[in-house]
N, C-alpha and C positions, 0 to 999 in steps of 0.2 A: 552433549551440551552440558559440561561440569558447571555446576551453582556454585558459586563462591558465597552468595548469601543471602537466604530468602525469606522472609516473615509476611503474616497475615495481621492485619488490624481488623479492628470491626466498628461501623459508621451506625446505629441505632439512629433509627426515624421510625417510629410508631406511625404517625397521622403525618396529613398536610400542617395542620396548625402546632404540632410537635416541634421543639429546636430537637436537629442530632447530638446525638453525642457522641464520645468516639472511647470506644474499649479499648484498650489498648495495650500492643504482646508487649511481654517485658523480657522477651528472647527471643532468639530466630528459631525458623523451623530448623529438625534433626532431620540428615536427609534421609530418602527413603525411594524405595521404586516409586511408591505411589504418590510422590512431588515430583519425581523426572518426568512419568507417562502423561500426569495434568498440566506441568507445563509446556511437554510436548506439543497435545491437544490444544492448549490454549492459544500456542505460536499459531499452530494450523487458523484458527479460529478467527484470531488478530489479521492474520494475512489475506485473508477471504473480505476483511471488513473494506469500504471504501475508505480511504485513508488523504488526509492531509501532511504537507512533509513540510520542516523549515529547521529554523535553528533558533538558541534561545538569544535575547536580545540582549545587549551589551546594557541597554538601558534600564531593565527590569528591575523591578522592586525587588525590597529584602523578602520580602513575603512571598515571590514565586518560585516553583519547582527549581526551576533553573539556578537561580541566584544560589537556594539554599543547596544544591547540587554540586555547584561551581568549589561553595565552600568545603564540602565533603568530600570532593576530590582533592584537595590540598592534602589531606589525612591519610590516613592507611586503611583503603577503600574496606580492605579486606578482614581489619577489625571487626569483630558482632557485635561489642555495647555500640560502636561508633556508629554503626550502619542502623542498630534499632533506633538509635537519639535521632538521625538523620529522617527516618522512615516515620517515624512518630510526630514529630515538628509538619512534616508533609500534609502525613494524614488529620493532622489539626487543622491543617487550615484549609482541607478541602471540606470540611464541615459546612462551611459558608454556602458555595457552591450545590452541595447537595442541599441542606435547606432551602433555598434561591429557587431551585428547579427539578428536583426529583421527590415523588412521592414517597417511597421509600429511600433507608439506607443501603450497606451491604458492607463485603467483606473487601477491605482494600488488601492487593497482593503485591508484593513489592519482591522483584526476584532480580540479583545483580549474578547475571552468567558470561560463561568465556565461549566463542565459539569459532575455533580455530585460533589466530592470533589477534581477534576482536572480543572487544567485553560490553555487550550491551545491559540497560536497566529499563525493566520491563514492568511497569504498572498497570494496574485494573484493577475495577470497583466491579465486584461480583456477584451475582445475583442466587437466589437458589429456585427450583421448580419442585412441585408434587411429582412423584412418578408410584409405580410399584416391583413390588420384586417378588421372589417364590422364596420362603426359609427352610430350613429345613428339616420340617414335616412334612413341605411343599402345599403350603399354606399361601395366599397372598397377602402382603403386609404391603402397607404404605410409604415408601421412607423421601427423604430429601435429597437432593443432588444439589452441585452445581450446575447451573445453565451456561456453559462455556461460549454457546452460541449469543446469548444476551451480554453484548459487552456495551453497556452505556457509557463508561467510560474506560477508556484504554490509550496506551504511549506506549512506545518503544523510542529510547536514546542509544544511539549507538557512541559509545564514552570513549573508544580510541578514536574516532575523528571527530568529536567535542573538544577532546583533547590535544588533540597535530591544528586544530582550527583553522585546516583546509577546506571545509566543504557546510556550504550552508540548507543542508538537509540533512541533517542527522537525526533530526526527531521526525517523527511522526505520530499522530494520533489520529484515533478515526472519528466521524463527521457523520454519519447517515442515521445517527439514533437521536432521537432527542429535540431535534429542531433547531434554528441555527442561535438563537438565545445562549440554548446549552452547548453547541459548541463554541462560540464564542467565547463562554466566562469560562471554559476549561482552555482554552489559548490562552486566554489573559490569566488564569493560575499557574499553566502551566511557565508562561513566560517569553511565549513563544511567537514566532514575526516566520509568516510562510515567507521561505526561500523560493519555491517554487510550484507552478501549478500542473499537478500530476497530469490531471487530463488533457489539458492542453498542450504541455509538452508528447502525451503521447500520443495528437492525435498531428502535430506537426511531423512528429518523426516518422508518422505513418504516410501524412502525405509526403516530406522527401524521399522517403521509400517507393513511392508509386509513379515518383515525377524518375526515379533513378532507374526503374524499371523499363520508364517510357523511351527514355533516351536509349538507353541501350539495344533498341529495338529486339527484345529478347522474343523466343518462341512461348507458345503459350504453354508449355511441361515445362520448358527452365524459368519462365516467369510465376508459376505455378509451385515448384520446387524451392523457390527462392524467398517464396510469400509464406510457405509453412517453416520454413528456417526460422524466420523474424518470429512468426509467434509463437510456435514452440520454446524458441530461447525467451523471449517476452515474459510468455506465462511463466515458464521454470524460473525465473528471475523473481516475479509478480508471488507466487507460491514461496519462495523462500527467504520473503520479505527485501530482497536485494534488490538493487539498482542496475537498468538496462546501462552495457558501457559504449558506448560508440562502437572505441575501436575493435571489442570485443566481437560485436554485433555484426562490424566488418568481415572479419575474417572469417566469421558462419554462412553470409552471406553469399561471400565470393573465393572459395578456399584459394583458388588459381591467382586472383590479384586480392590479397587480402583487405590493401588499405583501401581501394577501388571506392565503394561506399563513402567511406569514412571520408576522402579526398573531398567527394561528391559533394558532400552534406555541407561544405568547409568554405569550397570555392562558391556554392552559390549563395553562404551568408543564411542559413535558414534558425541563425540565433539560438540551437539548441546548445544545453549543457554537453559537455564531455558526459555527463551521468543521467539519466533519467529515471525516476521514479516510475513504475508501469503502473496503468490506471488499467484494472481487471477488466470494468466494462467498457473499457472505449476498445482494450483491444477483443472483446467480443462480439463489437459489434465492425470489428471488420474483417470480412468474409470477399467472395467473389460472385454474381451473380453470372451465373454461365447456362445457356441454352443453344439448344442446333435445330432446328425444324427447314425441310424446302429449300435447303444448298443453303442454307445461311445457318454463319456459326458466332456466339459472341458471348464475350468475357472481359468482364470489368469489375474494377475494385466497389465495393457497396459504395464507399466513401463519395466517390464521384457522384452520385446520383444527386441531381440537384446542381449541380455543379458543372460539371462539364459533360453532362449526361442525363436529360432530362425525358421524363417517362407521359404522353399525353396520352392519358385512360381512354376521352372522347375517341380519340383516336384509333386507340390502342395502339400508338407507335412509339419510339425510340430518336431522339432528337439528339444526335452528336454534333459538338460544338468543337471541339477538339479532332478533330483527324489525324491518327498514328501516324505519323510521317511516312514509314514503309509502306502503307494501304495509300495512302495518297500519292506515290510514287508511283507504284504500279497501276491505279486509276489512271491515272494521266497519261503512262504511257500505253496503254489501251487504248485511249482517246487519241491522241495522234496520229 
């Protein structure tokens, strides 16, 4: 992941009743292993977060990321006075924001990299923890870290497709720290109009996935085969901060009819993007619940439960509303 150009500022907040203020580098950092390996760590970090995705808004003010963004792309991104004026102007005006709603300040990191034939720009306001270490006399001393895992605020822009302004999620920032106050005034700084809702789109894709499943009247090892495809590609997607692609997804799915799926999803109209953002916990939280006891054997997506599969404890039975069309087939002709 080459760094084309990365500096750190610093957001000072003493107290609650303190204004910040904001230190600020007068050069970028020199690179070094130890900038590659942290902002390795940090991608890792970012992408574990639960995340909002959209793109910045046509209408946003002069004073948001976005606008002041827009304008720094005109330049020669890859200038260092241009990039520190750029990054400094930014981190002014998140000063607001941090007073507004966080106790303390911290370290803003501002890193503009390439990876592959994309150039994303990657922000976070970084926090530090106590920890200890051994020196060496192999004595315990106290020292500071970063806490890569505390990211109260973070964005990743991905600037070639801000750029071609084909696709309206390119940004992302995460949402689960803070309460939704502070995500909200970090949208509104940032400038930003969600294009789209991660976990909903991934929990649609999951259910045409299971409606595609059903149709196909598959056995239960290729229906089974077919269900770890989707989320092994999902999660590797979800881990490397990248977007689930349909037709991709297709062709993992069903190597023999590639576009099969894809077809699927198209003809029945289930509204999804060509692209989806993966939401970590929606696809963790679908599994298969599978049992055999007494000549009965049964396996179904979690998702159904409630839905077309409902569970009556009093009971302790099993209530299908839905009958797999092959099982009802063969019932009936039993009956006859």
């Amino acid at each position: 992941m080459p760094i084309i150009n990365s500096i750190v500022h610093r957001i000072d907040k003493s107290s609650s009743d303190q204004p910040a203020t904001l230190a600020a580098a007068d050069e970028a950092l020199s690179a070094s292993p130890a900038l590659d390996e942290m902002l390795a760590s940090l991608k890792d970090s970012y992408h574990a977060k639960t995340k909002a995705w959209g793109y910045f808004a046509d209408a946003a003010t002069a004073h948001t990321l976005g606008a002041a963004l827009a304008r720094h792309l005109e330049g020669d991104t890859a200038d260092e006075q241009t990039f520190v004026a750029f990054t400094r102007q930014a981190a002014e005006s998140l000063k607001t924001l941090v007073d507004d709603h966080l106790p303390v300040g911290g370290h803003l990191l501002f890193a503009h990299t390439r990876q592959g034939d994309a150039e994303h720009l990657t922000l976070a306001l970084l926090h530090h923890r106590e920890g200890y270490a051994i020196d060496a006399s192999l004595g315990v001393v106290p020292v500071r870290q970063l806490n890569l895992g505390q990211l109260t605020l973070a964005a990743r822009v991905d600037l070639t497709q801000m750029q071609a302004g084909t696709s309206r999620q390119y940004v992302s920032y995460n949402k689960d720290r803070g309460g939704k106050k502070l995500a909200e005034g970090f949208r509104d700084w940032l400038g930003c109009e969600e294009g789209v809702d991660a976990s909903s789109e991934t929990r649609t894709l999951l259910k045409a996935f299971s409606d595609y499943v059903e149709s196909e009247d598959l056995p239960e090892a290729q229906s089974r085969e077919k269900t770890d495809a989707l989320i092994d590609y999902a999660n590797g997607q979800a881990r490397s901060g990248e977007p689930i692609t349909l037709d991709q997804l297709s062709e993992l799915v069903d190597e023999q009819q590639p576009k099969a799926f894809y077809d699927y999803i198209r003809n029945q109209d289930y509204g999804l993007s060509p692209e989806i953002p993966p939401d970590k916990r929606t696809l963790q939280q679908f599994r298969r619940f599978t049992g055999r006891a007494s000549g009965v054997s049964i396996s179904f997506d979690s998702h159904l439960l409630g839905d077309s599969i409902e569970y009556d404890a009093q009971q302790d039975r099993l209530i299908i509303k839905k009958v797999p069309g092959q099982l009802r087939d063969q019932i009936k002709q039993r009956r006859e």
